[in-house]
C-alpha positions in Angstrom: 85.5 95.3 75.0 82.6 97.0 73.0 81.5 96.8 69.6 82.9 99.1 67.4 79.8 100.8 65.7 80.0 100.9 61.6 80.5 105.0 61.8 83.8 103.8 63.7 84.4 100.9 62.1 87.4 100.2 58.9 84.7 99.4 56.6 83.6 102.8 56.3 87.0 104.5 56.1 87.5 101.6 53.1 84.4 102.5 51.6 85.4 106.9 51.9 88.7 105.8 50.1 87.2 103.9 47.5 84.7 107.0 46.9 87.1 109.8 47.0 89.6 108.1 45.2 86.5 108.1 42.4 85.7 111.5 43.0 89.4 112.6 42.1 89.4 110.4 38.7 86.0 111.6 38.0 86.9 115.6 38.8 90.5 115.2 37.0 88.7 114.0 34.1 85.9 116.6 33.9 88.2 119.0 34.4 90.2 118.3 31.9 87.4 116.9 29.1 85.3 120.3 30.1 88.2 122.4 29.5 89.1 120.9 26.4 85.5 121.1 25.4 85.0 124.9 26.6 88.0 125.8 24.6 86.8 123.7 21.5 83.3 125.5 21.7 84.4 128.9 22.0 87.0 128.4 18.6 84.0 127.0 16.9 81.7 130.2 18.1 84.5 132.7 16.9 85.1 131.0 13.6 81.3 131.1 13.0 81.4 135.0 13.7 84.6 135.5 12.0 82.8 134.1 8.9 80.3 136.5 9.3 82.4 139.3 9.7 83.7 138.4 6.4 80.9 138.2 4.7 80.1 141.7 6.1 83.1 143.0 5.5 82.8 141.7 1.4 79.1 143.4 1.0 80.8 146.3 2.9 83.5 147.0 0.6 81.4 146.8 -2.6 79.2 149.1 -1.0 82.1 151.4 0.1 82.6 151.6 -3.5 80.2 152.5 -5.7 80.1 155.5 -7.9 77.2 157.5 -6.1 77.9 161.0 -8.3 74.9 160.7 -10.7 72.4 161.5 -7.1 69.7 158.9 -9.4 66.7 158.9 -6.9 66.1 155.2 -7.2 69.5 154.4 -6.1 70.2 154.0 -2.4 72.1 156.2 -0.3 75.7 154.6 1.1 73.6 154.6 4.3 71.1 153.0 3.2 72.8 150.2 2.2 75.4 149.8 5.0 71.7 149.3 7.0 70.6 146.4 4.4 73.8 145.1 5.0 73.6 145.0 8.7 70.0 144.1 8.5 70.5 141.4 6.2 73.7 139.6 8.3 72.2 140.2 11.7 72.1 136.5 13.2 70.7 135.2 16.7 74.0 134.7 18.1 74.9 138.1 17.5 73.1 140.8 19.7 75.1 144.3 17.8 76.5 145.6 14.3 77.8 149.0 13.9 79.6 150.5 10.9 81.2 153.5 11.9 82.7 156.1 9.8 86.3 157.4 9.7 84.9 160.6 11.7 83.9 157.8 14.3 80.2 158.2 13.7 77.9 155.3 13.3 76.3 155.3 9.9 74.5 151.3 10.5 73.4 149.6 13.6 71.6 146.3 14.2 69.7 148.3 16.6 67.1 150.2 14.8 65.0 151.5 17.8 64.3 155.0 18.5 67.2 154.8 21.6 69.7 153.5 18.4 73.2 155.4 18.5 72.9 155.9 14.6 74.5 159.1 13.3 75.9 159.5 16.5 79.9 159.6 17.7 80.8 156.4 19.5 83.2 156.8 22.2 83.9 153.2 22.5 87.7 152.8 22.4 87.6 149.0 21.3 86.2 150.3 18.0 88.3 154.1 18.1 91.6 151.8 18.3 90.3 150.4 15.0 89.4 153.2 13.4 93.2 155.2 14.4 95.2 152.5 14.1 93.4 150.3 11.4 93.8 147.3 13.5 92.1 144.4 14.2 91.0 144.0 17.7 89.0 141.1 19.3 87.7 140.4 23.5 85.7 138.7 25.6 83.4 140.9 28.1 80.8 141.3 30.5 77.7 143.0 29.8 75.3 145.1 32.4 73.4 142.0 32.8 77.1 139.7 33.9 76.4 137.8 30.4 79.8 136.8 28.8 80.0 138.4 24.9 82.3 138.1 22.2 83.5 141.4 20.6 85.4 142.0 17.1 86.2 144.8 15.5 88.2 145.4 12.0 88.7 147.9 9.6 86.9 148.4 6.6 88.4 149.2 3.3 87.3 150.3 -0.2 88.5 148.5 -3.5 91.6 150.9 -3.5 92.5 149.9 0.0 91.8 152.7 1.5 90.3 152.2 5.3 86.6 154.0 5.6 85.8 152.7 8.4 85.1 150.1 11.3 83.0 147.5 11.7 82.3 146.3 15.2 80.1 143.0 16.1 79.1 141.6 19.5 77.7 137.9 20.0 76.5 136.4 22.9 78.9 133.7 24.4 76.1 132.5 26.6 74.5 129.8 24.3 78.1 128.1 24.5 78.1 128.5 28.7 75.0 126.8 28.6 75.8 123.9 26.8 78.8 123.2 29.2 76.6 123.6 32.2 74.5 121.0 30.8 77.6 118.4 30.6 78.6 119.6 33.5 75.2 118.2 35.0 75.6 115.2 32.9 78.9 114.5 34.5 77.5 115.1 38.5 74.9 112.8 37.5 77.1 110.2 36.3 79.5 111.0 39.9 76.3 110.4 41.8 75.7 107.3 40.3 79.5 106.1 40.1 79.4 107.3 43.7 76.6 105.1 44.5 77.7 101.7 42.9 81.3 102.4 44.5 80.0 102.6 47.9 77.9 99.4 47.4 81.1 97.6 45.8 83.1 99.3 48.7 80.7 97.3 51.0 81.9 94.2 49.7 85.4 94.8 49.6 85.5 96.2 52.8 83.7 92.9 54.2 86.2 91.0 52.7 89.1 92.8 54.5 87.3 93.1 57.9 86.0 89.9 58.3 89.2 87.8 59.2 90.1 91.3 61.7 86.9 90.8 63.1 87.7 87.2 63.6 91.1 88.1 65.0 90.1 90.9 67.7 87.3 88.1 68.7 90.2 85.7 69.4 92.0 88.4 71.0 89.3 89.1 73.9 89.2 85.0 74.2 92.9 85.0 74.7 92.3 87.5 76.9 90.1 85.6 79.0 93.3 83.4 79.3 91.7 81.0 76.6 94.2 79.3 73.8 92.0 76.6 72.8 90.8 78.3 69.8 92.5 79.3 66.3 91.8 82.2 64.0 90.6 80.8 60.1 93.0 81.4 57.4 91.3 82.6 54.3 94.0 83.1 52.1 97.5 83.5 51.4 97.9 87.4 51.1 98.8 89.8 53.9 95.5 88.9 55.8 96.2 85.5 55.4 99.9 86.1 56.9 98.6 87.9 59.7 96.1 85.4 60.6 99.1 82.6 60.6 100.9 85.0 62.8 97.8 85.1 65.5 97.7 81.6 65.5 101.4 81.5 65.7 101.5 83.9 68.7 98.6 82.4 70.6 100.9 79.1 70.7 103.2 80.7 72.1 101.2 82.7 74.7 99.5 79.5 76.0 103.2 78.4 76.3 104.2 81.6 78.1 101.5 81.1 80.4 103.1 77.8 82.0 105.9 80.0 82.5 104.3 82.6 83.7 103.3 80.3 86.9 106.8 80.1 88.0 107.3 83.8 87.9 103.7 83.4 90.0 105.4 80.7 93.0 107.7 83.9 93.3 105.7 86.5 93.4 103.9 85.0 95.9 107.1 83.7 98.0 107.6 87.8 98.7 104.0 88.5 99.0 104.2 85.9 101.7 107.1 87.4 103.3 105.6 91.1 102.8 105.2 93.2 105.7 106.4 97.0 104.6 108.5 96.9 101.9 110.0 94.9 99.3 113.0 94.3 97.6 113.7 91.7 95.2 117.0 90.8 93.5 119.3 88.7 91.3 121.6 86.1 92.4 124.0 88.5 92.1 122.5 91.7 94.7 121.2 93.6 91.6 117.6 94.8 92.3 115.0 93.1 90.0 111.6 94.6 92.2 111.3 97.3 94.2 108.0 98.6 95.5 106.5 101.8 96.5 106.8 101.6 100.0 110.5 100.3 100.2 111.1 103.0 97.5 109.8 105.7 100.3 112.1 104.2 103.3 115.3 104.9 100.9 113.8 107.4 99.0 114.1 105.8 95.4 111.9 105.6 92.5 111.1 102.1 92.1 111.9 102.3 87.9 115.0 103.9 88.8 115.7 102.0 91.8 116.0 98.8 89.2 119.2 97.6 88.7 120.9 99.2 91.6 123.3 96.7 93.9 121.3 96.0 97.3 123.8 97.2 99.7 124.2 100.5 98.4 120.2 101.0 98.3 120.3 99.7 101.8 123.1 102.1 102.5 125.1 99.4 104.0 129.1 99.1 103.6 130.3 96.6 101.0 133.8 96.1 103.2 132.2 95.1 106.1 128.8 93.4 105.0 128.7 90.4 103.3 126.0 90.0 100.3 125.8 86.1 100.8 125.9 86.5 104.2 123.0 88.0 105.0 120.2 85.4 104.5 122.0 83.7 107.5 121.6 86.6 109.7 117.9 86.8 109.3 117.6 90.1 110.3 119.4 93.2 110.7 118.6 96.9 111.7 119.7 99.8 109.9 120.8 103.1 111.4 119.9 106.1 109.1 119.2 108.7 111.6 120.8 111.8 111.0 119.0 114.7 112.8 116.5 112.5 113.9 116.2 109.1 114.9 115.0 106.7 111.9 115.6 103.0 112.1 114.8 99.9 109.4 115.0 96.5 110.4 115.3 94.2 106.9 114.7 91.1 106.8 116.9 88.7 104.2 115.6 85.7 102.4 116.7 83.4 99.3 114.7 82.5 96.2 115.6 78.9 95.3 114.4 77.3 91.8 113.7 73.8 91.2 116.6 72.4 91.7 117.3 74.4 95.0 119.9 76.5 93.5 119.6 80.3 94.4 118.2 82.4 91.7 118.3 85.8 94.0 116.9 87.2 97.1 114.2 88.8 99.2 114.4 91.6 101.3 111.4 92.7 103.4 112.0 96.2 104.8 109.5 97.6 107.8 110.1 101.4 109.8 110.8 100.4 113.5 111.3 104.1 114.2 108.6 104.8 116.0 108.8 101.5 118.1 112.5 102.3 119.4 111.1 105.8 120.0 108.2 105.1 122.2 110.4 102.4 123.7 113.1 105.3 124.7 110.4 107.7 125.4 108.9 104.7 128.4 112.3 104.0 128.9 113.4 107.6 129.7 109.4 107.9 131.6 110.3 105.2 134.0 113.6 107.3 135.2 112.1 110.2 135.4 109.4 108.8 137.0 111.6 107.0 139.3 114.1 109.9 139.7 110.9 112.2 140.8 110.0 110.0 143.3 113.6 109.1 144.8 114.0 112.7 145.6 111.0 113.2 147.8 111.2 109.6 149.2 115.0 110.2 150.2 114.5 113.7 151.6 111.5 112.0 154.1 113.8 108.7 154.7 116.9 110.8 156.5 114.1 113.3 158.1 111.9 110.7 159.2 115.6 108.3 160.3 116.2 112.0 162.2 113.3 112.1 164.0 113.3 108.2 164.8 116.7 108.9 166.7 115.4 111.7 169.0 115.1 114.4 167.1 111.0 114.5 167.5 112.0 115.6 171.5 113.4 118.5 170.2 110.2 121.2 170.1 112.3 123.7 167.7 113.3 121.2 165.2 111.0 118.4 164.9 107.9 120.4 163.5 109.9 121.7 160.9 111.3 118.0 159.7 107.4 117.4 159.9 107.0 120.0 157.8 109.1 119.1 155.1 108.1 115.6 154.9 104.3 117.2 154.5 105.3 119.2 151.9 107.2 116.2 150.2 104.2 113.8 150.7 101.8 116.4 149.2 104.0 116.4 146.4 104.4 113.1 145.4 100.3 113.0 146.1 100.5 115.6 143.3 102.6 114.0 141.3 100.6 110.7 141.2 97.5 112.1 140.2 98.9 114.6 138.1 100.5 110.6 136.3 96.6 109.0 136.7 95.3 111.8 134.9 97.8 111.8 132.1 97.5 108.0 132.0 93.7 108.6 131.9 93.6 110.6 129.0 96.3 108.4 127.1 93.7 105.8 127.1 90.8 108.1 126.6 89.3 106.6 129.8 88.3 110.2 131.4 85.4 112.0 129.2 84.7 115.4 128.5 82.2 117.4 130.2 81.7 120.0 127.9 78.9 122.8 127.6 78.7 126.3 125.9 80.2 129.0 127.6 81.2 132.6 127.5 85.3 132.1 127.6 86.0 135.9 128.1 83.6 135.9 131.6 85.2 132.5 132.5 89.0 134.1 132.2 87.8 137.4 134.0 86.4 135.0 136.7 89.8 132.9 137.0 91.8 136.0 136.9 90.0 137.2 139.6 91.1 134.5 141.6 94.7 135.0 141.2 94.2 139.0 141.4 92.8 138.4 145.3 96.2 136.1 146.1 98.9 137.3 144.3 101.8 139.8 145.4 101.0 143.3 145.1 104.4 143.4 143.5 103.1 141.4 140.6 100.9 143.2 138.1 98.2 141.2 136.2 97.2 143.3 133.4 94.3 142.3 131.2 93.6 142.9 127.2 90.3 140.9 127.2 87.5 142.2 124.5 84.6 143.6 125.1 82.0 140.9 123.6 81.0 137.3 123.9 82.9 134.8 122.7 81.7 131.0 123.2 83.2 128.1 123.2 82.5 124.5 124.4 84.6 123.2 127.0 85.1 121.7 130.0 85.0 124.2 132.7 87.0 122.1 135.4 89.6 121.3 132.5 90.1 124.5 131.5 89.9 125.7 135.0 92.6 123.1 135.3 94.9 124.5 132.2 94.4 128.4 132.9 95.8 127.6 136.2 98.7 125.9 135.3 99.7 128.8 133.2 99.0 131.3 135.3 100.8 129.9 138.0 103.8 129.2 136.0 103.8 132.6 135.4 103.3 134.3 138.4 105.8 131.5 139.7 108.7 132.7 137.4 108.2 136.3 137.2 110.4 138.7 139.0 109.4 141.4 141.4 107.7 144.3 140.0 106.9 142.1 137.0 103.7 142.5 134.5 101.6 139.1 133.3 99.4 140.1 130.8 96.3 137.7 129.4 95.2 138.4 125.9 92.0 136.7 123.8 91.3 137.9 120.4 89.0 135.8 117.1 91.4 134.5 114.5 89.5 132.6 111.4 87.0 130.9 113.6 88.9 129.9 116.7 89.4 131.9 119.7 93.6 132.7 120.7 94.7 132.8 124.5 97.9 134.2 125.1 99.3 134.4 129.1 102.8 136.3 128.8 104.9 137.0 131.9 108.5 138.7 132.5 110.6 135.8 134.1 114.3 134.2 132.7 112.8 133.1 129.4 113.3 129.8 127.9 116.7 129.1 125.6 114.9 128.7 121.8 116.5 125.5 121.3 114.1 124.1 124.3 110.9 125.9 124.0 109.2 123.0 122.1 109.8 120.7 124.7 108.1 122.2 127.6 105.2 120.4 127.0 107.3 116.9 127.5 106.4 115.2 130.2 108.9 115.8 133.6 110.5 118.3 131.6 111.8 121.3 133.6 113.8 124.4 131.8 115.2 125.4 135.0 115.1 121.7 137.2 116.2 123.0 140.9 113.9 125.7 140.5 111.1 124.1 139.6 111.7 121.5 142.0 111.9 124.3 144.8 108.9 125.9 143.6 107.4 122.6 144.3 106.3 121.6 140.5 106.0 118.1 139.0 107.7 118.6 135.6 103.4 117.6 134.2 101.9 120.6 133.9 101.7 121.7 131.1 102.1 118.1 129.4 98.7 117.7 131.3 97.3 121.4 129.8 98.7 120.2 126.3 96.2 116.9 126.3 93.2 119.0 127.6 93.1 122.1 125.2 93.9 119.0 122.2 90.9 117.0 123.7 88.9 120.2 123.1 90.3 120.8 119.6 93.0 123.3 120.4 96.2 123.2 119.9 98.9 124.6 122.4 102.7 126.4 121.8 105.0 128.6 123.7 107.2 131.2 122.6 109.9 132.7 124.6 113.6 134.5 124.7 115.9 133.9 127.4 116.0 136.9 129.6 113.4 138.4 127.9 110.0 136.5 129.0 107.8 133.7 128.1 104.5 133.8 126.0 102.1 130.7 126.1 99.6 130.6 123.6 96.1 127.9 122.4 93.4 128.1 120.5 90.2 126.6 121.1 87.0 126.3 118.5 84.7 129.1 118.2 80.9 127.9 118.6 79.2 129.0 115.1 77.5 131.7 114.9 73.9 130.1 113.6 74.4 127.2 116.1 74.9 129.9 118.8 71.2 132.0 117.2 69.5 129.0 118.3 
């Protein structure tokens, strides 16, 4: 087991909870304090303006006032004076005064430049809404520059109350801003630092936490390692502390475990010693405990599921007439679940005994015998047609031969032709015999291949040929052969050996005035030979087993055409020795098809 790396490790998701939990208290607090503080500020600003404003409006009022009707040239126009007011009360917090008329013109502006709106109609509704309505109005806004300002406007009066005007003032709200974005730094500065002692103080915590879990996942690999000598330290007597007492508590009791784990061991190893396909393990009572995979493929059950099941009815046996406690006794039994096809278990039954001898369950070992009893019918079945074959020919020479023996060889019309037949018997059984050493040849791969490249569509023309000069002329062979090279690497004398026996099967069974045609055509890198004749066909239900040994479709022909019944089992081990594979399609009445393939030779090999 690795280390675990600090970026991994619980100290540093301890320390990132310590920090963010101090990063919430410290952003819930600014929040709050820098809100209060913003909206303590701001008051502050706007009573400091509205102080102005009355000031302004005061020295307005007065100057709204005055008796002007004696025109003295040393006294000051209304305008005039309005200015001196403005120019007298402008601050640097506020950046615009107007006085504006009841016609909505401004008569005084803080602005005195040549660009100044003075004697000019505002169209400023913040200050026309004053002016119509006579009431006071007051905003924040954003200039052309995104600066935050404070706006008022009010009406002025005279000293009978009657309204001659507006005032309207604009201050800058930026010198306020300003001051909360330096607390605001103050306050990151402070979260840096706070951030910084909380990460070393983390640390320390953290340390104090991971160092007994440390200690514990150490003991853990050592137990591992099937060690329970050593103990974890206690530290203290919080949760830590409690889990620590627990580890110790629970490596006691693995290291007693373990000593019962060995008998569980002496019987795993009682049915590993008795293993030999598959297993089945059970209670005293028949109840599977253990079933492995291959046991679970012979009866087709999951092994998790297979758990708990009773034996008999896994093994498919019948509880009436089998006996549970019976059947260590018996040793071994086989079991018959063939259905379509043959498949046979043999099971073999033995007890698990405990110290005292008593039975604590059993062992069956299951192994697939199918095969066995099917090679042992297929010999079995070999031998009598083997011996069947041979009776035939042997009997039909004995009473020819006893004929002769009693006088028959004087007779010059009869006893050529009963030396005839027992020719033509010998010859076959001479047939027959080789045809069984060659077969037994390649069953033990005793007889090698003399294989070279050739061009297979020349080599069929040339072995049709041969045929063509002997057959009937009442038998047509017709040929659908391409035009091109094909090669392939093969044995010419075998496949002399396999075209032969097909063609003479064929020209064997077909009918007078009947057509065999040969066919070769490429198919996805092999080469595909079809020989098709006319004759009776083959029932569908034995087509595949034409290429059994001694087997005949139609047996007193066959034997009166003179065939062995190992033919085609013979042309069925050549073309697979090559490679190939070999089938044969047919309907009764209606003809039969025989078709292999053999490996094209690659086409950059064959560019050589």
């Amino acid at each position: 087991m690795h280390n675990v790396g600090f970026f991994r490790s619980i100290q540093l998701k301890f320390i990132i909870v310590f920090i963010l939990l101090l990063l919430i208290t410290i952003q819930v607090i600014s929040a709050y304090f820098v809100r209060g503080l913003e909206q303590e500020l701001v008051e502050n600003f706007e009573e400091s303006i509205e102080a102005s404003v009355e000031i302004l409006e005061v020295n307005l009022e007065q100057a709204f006032s005055k008796d002007r009707s004696d025109n003295s040239d040393d006294q000051p126009t209304l305008q005039e004076e309005v200015q001196n007011i403005v120019r007298v009360n402008d601050t640097t917090d506020i950046i615009k005064i107007q006085v504006v008329n009841m016609q909505s013109r401004i008569i005084a502006s803080s602005d005195t430049s040549s660009d100044s709106n003075i004697n000019k109609k505002t169209s400023d509704e913040f200050i026309n809404n004053t002016l119509h309505f006579g009431k006071e109005n007051k905003g924040k806004i954003f200039n052309r520059e995104r600066n935050r300002n404070y706006r008022r406007a009010v009406p002025i009066y005279d000293n009978e109350q009657t309204q001659v005007g507006a005032l309207y003032i604009e201050a800058s709200l930026e010198g306020v801003y300003n001051q909360l974005d330096d607390i605001n730094r103050v306050f990151l500065q402070g979260s840096i630092l706070a951030i910084t002692v909380s990460a070393f103080l983390g640390i320390l915590v953290a340390r104090t936490i991971t160092k007994p879990i440390k200690e514990m996942r150490r003991q853990a690999q050592t137990m591992a390692r099937e060690d329970f000598s050593q103990k974890v330290n206690v530290y203290g007597r919080d949760e830590i502390g409690q889990l620590a007492e627990s580890f110790n508590d629970l490596n006691a009791k693995l290291k007693h475990s373990r000593a019962l784990t060995e008998e569980e061991r002496r019987k795993l190893s009682s049915v590993l010693s008795n293993m030999s396909d598959g297993v089945i393990a059970t209670d005293r009572n028949g109840f599977i405990t253990l079933l492995n995979d291959a046991a679970g493929l012979l009866f087709s059950q999951e092994p998790d599921e297979a758990q708990g099941k009773f034996l008999l009815d896994v093994l498919q046996l019948d509880e009436n007439s089998v006996d549970l406690s019976e059947l260590p006794e018996s040793g071994s039994m086989i079991i018959d679940l063939s259905d379509d096809d043959i498949y046979l278990i043999r099971a073999n039954f033995s007890t698990i005994k405990d110290e005292d001898n008593d039975i604590t369950g059993f062992i069956t070992v299951l192994s697939d015998v199918t095969e066995q009893e099917r090679i042992e019918r297929e010999r079995r079945e070999f031998v009598s047609n083997v011996s069947h074959e041979l009776r035939t020919p042997l009997t039909t020479m004995r009473s020819y031969i006893e004929a002769l023996t009693e006088g028959a060889w004087e007779d010059k019309d009869i006893a050529p032709k009963f030396l005839g037949v027992t020719q033509n018997e010998t010859d076959r059984m001479i047939r027959m015999v080789n045809d069984l050493l060659q077969l037994s040849r390649m069953d033990n791969q005793s007889e090698s291949l003399q294989q070279e490249r050739a061009d297979f569509i020349d080599f069929f023309h040339q072995v049709i040929d041969r045929f063509e000069m002997n057959v009937s002329d009442k038998i047509e062979l017709q040929r659908d052969l391409p035009n091109e090279k094909l090669y392939v690497w093969i044995d010419k004398d075998k496949m002399n050996q396999v075209l032969d026996n097909l063609i003479s099967n064929a020209i064997k069974y077909s009918p007078e005035g009947g057509t065999i045609r040969f066919k070769a055509a490429r198919q996805k890198g092999q080469l595909l030979i079809t020989v098709s004749d006319q004759g009776p066909g083959i029932p569908n239900d034995k087509v595949d087993k034409v290429f059994d040994r001694f087997y005949r479709a139609d047996k007193a022909r066959s034997r009166k055409l003179g065939g062995t019944g190992l033919g085609l089992a013979i042309a069925k081990e050549i073309v697979e020795s090559h490679h190939g594979s070999i089938w044969a399609k047919s309907k009764e009445g209606k003809g039969t098809t025989v078709l292999f393939t053999l490996p094209l030779v690659n086409k950059k090999r064959r560019g050589k």
